[in-house]
MARNUDREN-85975 format. One record per residue: residue in three letters; x, y, z of N, C-alpha, C in turn. Coordinates in nm, 3 decimals, m for minus. Example, Ala and Ser with C-alpha at 12.3 -4.5 7.8 and 13.67 -1.06 7.14 Angstrom:
<rec ALA, <1.319, m0.569, 0.780>, <1.230, m0.450, 0.780>, <1.320, m0.330, 0.780>>;
<rec SER, <1.285, m0.225, 0.708>, <1.367, m0.106, 0.714>, <1.290, 0.003, 0.787>>;
//
This chain:
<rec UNK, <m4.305, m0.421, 1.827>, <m4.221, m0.347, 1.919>, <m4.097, m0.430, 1.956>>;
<rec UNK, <m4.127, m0.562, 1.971>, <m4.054, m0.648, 2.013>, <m3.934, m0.670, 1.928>>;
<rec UNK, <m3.951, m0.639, 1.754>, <m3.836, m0.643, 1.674>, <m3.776, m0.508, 1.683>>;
<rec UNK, <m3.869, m0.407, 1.688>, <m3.770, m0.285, 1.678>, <m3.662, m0.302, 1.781>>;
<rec UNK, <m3.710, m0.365, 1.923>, <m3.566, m0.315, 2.034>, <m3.480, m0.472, 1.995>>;
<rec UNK, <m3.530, m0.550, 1.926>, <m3.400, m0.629, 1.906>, <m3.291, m0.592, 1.796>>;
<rec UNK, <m3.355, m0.494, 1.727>, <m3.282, m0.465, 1.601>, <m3.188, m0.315, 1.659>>;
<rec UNK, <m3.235, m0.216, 1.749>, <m3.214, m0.156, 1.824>, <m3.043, m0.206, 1.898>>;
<rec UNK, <m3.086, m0.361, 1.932>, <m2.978, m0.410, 2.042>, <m2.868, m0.436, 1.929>>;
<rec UNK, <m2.908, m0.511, 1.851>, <m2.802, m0.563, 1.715>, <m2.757, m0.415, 1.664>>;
<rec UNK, <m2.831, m0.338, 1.616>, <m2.708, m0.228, 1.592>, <m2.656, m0.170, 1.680>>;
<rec UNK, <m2.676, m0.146, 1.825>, <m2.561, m0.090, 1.910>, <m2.465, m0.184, 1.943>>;
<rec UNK, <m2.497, m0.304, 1.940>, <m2.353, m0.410, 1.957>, <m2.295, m0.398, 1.827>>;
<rec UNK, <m2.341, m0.417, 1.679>, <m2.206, m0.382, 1.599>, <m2.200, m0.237, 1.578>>;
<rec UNK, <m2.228, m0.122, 1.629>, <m2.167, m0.050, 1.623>, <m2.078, m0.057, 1.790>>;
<rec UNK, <m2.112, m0.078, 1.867>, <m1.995, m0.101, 1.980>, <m1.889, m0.205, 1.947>>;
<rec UNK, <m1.896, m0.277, 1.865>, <m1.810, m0.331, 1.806>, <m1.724, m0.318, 1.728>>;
<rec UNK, <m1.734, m0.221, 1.601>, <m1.642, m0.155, 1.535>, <m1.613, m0.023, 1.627>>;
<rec UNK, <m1.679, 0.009, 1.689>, <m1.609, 0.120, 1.742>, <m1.449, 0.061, 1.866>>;
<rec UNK, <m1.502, m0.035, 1.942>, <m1.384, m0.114, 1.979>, <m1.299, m0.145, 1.890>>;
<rec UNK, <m1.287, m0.207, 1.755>, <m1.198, m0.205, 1.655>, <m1.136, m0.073, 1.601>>;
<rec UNK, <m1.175, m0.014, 1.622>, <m1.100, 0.112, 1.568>, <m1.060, 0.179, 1.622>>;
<rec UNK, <m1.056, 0.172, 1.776>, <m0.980, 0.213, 1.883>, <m0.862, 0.080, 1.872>>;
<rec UNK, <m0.834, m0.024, 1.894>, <m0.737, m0.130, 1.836>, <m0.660, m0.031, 1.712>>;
<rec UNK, <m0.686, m0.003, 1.654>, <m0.608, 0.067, 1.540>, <m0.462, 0.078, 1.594>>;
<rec UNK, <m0.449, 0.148, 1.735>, <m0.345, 0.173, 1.782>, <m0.215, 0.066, 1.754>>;
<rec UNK, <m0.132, 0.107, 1.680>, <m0.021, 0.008, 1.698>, <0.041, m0.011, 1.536>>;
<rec UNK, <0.141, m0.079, 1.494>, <0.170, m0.140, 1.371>, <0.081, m0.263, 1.245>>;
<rec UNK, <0.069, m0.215, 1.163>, <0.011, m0.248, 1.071>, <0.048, m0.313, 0.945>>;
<rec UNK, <0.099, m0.434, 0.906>, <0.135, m0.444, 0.751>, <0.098, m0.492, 0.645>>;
<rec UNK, <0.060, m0.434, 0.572>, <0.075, m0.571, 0.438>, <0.148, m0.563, 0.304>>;
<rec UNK, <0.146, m0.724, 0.322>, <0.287, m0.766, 0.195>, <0.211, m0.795, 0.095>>;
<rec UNK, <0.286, m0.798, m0.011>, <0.231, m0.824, m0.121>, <0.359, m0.870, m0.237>>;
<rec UNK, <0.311, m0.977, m0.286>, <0.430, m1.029, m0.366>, <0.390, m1.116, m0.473>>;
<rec UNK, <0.462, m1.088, m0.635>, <0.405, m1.134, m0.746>, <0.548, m1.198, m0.821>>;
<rec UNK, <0.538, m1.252, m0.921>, <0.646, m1.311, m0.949>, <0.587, m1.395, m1.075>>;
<rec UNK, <0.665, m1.342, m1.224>, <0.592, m1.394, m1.310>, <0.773, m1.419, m1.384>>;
<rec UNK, <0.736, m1.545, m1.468>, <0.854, m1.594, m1.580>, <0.818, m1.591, m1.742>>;
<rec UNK, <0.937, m1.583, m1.789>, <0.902, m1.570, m1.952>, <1.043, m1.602, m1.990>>;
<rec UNK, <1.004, m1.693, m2.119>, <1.098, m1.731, m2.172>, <1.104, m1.738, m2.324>>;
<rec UNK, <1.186, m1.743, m2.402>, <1.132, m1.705, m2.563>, <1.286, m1.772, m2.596>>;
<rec UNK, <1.331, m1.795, m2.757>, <1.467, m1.826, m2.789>, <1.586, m1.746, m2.780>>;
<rec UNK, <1.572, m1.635, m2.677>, <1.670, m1.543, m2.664>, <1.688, m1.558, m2.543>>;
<rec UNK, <1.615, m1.572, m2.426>, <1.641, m1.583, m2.291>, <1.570, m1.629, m2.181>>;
<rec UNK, <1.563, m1.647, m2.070>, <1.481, m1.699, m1.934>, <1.506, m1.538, m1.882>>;
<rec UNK, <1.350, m1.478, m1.836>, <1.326, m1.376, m1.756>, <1.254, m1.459, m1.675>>;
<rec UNK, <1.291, m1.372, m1.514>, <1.218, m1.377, m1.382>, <1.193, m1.219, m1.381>>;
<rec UNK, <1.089, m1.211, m1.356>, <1.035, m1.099, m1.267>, <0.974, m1.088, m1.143>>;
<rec UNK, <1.015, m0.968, m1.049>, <0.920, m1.002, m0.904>, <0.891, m0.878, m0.859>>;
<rec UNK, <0.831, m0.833, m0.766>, <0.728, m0.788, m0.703>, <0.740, m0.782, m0.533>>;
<rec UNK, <0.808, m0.706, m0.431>, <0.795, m0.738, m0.347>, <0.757, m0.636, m0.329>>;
<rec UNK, <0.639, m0.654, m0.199>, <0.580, m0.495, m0.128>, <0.553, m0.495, 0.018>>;
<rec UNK, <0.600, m0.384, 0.063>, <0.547, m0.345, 0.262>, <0.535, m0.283, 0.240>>;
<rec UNK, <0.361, m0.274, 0.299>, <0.323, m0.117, 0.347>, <0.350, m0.158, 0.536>>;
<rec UNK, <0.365, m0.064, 0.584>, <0.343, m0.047, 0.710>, <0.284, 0.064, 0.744>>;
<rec UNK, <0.192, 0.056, 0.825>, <0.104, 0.182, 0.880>, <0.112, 0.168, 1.049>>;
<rec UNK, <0.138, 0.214, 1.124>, <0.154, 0.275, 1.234>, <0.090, 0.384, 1.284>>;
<rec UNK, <m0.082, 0.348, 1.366>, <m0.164, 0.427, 1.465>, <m0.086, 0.468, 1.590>>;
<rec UNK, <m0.102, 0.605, 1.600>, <m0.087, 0.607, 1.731>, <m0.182, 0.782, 1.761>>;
<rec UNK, <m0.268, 0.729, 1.863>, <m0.340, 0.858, 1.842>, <m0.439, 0.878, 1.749>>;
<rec UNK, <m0.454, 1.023, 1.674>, <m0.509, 1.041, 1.604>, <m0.412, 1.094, 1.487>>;
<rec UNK, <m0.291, 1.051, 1.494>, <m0.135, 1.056, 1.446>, <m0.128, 0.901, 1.362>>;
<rec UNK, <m0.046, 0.936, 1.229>, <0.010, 0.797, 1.151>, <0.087, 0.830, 1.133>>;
<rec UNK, <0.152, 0.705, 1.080>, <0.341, 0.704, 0.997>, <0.291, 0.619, 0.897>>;
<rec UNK, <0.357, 0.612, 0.762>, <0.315, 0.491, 0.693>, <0.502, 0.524, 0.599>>;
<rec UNK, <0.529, 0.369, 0.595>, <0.631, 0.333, 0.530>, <0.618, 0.200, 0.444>>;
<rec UNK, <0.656, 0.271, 0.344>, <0.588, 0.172, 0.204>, <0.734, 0.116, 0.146>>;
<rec UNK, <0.791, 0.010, 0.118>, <0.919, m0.062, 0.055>, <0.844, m0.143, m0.075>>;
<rec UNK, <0.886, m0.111, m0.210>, <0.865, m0.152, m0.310>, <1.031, m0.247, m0.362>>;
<rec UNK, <1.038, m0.375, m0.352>, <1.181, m0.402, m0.450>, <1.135, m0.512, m0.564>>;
<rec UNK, <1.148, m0.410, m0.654>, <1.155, m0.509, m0.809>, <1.264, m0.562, m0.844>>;
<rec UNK, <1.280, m0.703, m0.909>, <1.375, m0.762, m0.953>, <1.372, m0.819, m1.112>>;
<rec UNK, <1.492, m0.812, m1.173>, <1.479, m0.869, m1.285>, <1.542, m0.936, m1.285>>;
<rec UNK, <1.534, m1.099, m1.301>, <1.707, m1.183, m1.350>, <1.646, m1.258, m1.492>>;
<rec UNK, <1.789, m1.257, m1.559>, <1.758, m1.316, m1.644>, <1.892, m1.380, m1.721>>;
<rec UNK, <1.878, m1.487, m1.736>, <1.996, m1.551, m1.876>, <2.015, m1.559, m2.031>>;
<rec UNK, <2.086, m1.521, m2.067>, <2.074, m1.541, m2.177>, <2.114, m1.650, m2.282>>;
<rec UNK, <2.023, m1.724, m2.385>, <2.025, m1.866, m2.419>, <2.176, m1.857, m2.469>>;
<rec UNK, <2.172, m1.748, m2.592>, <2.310, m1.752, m2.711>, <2.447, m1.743, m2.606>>;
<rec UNK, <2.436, m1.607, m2.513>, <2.601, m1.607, m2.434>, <2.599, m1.671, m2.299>>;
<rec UNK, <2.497, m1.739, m2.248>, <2.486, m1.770, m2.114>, <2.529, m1.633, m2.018>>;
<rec UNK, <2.517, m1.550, m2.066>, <2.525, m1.410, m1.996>, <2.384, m1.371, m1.877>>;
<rec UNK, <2.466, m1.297, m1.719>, <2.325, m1.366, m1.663>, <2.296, m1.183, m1.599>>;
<rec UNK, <2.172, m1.188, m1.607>, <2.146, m1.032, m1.593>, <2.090, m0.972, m1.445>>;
<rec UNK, <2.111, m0.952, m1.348>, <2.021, m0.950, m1.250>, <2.026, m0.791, m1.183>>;
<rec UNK, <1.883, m0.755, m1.222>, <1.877, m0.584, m1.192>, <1.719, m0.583, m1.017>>;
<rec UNK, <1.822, m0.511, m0.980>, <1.744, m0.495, m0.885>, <1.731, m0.315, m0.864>>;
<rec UNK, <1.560, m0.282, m0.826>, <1.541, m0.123, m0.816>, <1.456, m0.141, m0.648>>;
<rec UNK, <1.494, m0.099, m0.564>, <1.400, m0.070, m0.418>, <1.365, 0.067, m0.402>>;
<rec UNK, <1.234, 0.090, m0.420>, <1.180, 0.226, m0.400>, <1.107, 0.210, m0.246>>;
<rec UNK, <1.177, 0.338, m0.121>, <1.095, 0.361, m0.043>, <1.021, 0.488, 0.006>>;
<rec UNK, <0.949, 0.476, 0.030>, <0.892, 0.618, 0.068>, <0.811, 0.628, 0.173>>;
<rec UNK, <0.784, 0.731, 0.266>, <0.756, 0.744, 0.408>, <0.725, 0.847, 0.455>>;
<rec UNK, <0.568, 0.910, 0.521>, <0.517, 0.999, 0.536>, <0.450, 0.994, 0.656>>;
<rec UNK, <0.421, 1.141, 0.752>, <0.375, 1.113, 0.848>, <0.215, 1.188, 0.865>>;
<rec UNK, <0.084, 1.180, 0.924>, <m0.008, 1.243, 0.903>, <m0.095, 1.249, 1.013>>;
<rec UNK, <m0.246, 1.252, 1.007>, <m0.323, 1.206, 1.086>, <m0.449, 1.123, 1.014>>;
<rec UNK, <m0.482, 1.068, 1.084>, <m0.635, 1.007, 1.043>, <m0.736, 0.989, 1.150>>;
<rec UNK, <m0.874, 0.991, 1.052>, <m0.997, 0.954, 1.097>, <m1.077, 0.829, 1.093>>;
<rec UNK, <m1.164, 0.782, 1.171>, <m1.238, 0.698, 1.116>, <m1.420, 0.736, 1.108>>;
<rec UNK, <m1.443, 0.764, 1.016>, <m1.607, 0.803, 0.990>, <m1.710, 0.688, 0.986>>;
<rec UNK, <m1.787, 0.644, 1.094>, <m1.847, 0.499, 1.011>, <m1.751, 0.393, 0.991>>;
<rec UNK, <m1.754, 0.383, 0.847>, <m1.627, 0.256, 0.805>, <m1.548, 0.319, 0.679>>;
<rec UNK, <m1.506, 0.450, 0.689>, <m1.432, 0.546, 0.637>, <m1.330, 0.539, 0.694>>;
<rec UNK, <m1.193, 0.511, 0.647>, <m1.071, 0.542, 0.710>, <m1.003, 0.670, 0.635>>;
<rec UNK, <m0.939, 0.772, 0.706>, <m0.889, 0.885, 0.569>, <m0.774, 0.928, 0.639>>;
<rec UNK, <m0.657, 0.891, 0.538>, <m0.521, 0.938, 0.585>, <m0.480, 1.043, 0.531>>;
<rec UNK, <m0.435, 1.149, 0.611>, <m0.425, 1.282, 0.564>, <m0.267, 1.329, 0.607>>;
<rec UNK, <m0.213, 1.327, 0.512>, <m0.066, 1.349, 0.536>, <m0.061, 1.525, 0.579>>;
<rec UNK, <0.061, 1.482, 0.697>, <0.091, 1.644, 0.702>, <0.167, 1.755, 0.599>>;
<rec UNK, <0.105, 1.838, 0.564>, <0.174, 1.896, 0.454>, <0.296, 1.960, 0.478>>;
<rec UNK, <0.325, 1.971, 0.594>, <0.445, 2.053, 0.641>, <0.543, 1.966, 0.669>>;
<rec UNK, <0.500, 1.811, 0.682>, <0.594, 1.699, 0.694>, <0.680, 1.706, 0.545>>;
<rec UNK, <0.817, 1.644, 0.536>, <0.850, 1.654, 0.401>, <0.891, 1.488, 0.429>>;
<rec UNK, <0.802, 1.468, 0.283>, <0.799, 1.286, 0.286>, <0.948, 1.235, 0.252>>;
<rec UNK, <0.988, 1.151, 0.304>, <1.138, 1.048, 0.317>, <1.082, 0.979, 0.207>>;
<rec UNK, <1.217, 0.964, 0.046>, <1.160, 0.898, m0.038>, <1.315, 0.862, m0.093>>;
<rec UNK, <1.314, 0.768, m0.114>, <1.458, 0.715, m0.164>, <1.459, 0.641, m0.289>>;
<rec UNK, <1.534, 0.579, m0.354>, <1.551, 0.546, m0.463>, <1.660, 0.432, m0.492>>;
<rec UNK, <1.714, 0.274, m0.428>, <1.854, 0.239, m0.466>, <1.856, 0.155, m0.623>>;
<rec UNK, <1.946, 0.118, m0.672>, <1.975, 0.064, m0.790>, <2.024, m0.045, m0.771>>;
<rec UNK, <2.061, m0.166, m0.816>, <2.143, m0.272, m0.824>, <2.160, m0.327, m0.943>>;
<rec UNK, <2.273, m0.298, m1.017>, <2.304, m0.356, m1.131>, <2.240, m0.325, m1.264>>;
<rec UNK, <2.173, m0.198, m1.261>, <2.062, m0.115, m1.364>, <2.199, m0.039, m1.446>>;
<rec UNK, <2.180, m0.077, m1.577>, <2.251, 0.032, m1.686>, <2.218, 0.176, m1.633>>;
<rec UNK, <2.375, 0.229, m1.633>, <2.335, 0.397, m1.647>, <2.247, 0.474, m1.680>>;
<rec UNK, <2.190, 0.453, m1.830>, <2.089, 0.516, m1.902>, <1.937, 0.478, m1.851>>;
<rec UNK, <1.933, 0.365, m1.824>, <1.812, 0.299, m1.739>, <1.783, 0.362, m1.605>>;
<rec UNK, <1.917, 0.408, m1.557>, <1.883, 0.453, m1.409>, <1.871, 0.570, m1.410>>;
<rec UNK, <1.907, 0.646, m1.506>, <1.909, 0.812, m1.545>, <1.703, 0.808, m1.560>>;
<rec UNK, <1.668, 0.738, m1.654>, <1.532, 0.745, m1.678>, <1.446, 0.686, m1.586>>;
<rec UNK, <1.521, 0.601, m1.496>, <1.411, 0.586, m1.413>, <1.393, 0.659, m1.277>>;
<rec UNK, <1.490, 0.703, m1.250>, <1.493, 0.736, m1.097>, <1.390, 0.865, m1.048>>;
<rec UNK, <1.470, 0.924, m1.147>, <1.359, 1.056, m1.146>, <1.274, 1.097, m1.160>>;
<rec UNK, <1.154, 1.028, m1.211>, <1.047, 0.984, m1.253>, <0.985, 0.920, m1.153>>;
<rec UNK, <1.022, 0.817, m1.106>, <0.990, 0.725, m1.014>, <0.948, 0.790, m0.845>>;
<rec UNK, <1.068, 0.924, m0.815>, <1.058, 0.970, m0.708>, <0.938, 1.086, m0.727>>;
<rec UNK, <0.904, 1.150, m0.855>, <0.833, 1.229, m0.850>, <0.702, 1.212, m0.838>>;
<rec UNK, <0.701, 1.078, m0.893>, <0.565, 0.977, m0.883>, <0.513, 0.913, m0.744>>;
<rec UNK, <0.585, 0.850, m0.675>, <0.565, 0.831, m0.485>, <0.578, 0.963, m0.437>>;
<rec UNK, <0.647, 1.087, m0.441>, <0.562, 1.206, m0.362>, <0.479, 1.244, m0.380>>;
<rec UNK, <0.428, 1.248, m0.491>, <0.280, 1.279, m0.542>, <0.220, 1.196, m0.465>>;
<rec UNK, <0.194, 1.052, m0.540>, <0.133, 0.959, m0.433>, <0.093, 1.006, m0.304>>;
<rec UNK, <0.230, 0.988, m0.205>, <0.193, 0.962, m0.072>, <0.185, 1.132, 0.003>>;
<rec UNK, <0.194, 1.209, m0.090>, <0.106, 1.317, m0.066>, <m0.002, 1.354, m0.017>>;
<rec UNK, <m0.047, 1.236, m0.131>, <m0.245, 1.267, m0.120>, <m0.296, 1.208, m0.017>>;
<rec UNK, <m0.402, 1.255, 0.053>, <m0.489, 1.225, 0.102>, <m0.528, 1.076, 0.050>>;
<rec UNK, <m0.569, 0.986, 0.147>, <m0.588, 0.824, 0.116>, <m0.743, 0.786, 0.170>>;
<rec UNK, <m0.825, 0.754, 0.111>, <m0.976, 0.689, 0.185>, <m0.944, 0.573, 0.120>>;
<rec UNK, <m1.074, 0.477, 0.245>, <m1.078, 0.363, 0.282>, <m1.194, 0.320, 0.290>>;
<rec UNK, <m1.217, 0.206, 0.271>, <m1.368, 0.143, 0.355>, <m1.309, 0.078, 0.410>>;
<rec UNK, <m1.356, 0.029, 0.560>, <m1.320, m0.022, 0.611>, <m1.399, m0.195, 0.594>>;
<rec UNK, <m1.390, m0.281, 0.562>, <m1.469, m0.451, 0.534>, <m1.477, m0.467, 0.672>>;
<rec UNK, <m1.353, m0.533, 0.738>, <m1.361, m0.578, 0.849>, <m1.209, m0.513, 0.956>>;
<rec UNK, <m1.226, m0.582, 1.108>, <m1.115, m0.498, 1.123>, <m1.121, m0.596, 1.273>>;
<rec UNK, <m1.027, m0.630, 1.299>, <m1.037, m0.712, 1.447>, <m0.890, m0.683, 1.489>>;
<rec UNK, <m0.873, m0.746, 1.601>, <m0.734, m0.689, 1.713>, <m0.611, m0.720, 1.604>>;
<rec UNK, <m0.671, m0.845, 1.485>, <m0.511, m0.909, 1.456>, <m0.528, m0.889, 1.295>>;
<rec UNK, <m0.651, m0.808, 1.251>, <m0.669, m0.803, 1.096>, <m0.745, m0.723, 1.030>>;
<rec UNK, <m0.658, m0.639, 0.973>, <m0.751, m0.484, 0.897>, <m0.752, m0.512, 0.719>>;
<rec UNK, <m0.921, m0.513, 0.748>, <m0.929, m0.485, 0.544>, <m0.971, m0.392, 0.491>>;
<rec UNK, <m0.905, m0.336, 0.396>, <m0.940, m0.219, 0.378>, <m0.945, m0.201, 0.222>>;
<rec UNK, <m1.037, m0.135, 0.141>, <m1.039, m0.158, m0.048>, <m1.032, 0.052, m0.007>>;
<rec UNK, <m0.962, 0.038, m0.108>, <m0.935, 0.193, m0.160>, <m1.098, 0.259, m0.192>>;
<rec UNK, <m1.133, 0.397, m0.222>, <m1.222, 0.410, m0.214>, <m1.148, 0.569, m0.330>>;
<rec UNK, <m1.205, 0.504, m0.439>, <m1.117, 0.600, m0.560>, <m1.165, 0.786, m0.542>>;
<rec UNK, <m1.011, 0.852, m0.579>, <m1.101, 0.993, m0.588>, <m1.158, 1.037, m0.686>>;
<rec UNK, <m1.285, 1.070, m0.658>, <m1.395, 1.117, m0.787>, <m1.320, 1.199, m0.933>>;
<rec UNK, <m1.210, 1.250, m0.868>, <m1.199, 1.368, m0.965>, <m1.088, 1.269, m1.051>>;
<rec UNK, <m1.003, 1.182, m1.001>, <m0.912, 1.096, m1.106>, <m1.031, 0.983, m1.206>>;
<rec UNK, <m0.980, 1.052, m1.320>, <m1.067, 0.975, m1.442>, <m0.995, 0.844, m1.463>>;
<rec UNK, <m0.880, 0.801, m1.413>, <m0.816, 0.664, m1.464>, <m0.878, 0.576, m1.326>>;
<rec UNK, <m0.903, 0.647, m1.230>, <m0.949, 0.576, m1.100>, <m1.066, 0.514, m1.105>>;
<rec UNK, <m1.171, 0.577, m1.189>, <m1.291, 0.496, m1.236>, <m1.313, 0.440, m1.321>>;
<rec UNK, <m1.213, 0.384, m1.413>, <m1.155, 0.265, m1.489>, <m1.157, 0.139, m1.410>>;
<rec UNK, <m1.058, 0.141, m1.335>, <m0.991, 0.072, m1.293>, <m1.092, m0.028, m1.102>>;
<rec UNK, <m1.074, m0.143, m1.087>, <m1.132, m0.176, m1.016>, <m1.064, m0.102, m0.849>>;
<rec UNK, <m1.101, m0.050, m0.770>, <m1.041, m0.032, m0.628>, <m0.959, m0.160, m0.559>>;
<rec UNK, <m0.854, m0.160, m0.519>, <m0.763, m0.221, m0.451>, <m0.837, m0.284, m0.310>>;
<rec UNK, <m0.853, m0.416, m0.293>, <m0.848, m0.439, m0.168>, <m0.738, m0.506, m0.063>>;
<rec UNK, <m0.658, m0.426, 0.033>, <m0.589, m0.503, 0.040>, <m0.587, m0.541, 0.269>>;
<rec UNK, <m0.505, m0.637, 0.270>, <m0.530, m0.697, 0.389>, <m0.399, m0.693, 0.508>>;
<rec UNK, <m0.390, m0.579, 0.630>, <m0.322, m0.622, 0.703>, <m0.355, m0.652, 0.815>>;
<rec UNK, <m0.191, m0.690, 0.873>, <m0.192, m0.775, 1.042>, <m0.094, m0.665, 1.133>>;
<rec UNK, <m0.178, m0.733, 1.243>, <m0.120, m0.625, 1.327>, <0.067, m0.740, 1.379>>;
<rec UNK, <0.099, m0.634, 1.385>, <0.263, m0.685, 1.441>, <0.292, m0.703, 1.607>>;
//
């Protein structure tokens, strides 16, 4: 008897415990993410990079989430010392509501919201920017369209983890390992 009400006590403290964390939700949310790989061969020095913000913003049972993607390319070239530097920043920005189930997080964009999605260029050939742009924007509304689940790992006043939680019906999604990724509150 004596273990049942201690085990009793331990699950109402962590569940009073995540439930206090997920009331914390309230407020700004980000995470960065940044990669940066080089290559070089007898024709040239490439840099490539990777910069990413998500920001998510609780308030209520109301979100905002604003996502900044900027890729960079620089590069020199050995034969003309010719120096190449292309920069593309994709943002996009949607507003919704969410739940938390357990350790389910699910962001549900409003459909009547029309998502803010932009596109700038820096130094991209014409033909490059003709093929990419449009493509690119049709691909983040889709995206941040959809509906988003979560597990929630852990979650405290100053740090939310959260791994994607793939949708059944995308066949490339169960390929692929689920995303875990980590923000801080601002």
């Amino acid at each position: 008897m004596k273990r049942i009400i201690t085990a009793l006590a331990i699950l109402l403290v962590s569940i009073g415990g995540f439930a206090q964390n997920s009331s914390d939700f309230a407020g700004t949310w980000t995470a960065n993410i940044s990669e940066k790989e080089a290559e070089s061969n007898d024709d040239a020095d490439v840099e490539m990079g990777l910069e990413a913000t998500d920001n998510l913003t609780f308030t209520g049972n109301n979100y905002s989430e604003k996502t900044v993607f900027v890729m960079s390319i620089a590069g020199t070239s050995k034969k003309t010392s010719e120096n190449v530097n292309m920069k593309l920043t994709v943002t996009g920005a949607i507003k919704g509501s969410w739940t938390l189930d357990g350790n389910v997080l699910t962001l549900t964009p409003d459909k009547k919201s029309k998502p803010v999605i932009d596109v700038q260029t820096s130094e991209l050939p014409g033909m490059l920017k003709t093929l990419l742009v449009g493509p690119i924007k049709k691909e983040l509304k889709s995206a941040i369209m959809e509906v988003s689940r979560y597990e929630v790992l852990s979650a405290s006043a100053t740090e939310l983890v959260v791994k994607e939680i793939p949708d059944p019906k995308d066949k490339k999604a169960s390929t692929e390992e689920p995303e875990t990724v980590t923000y801080k509150k601002n």
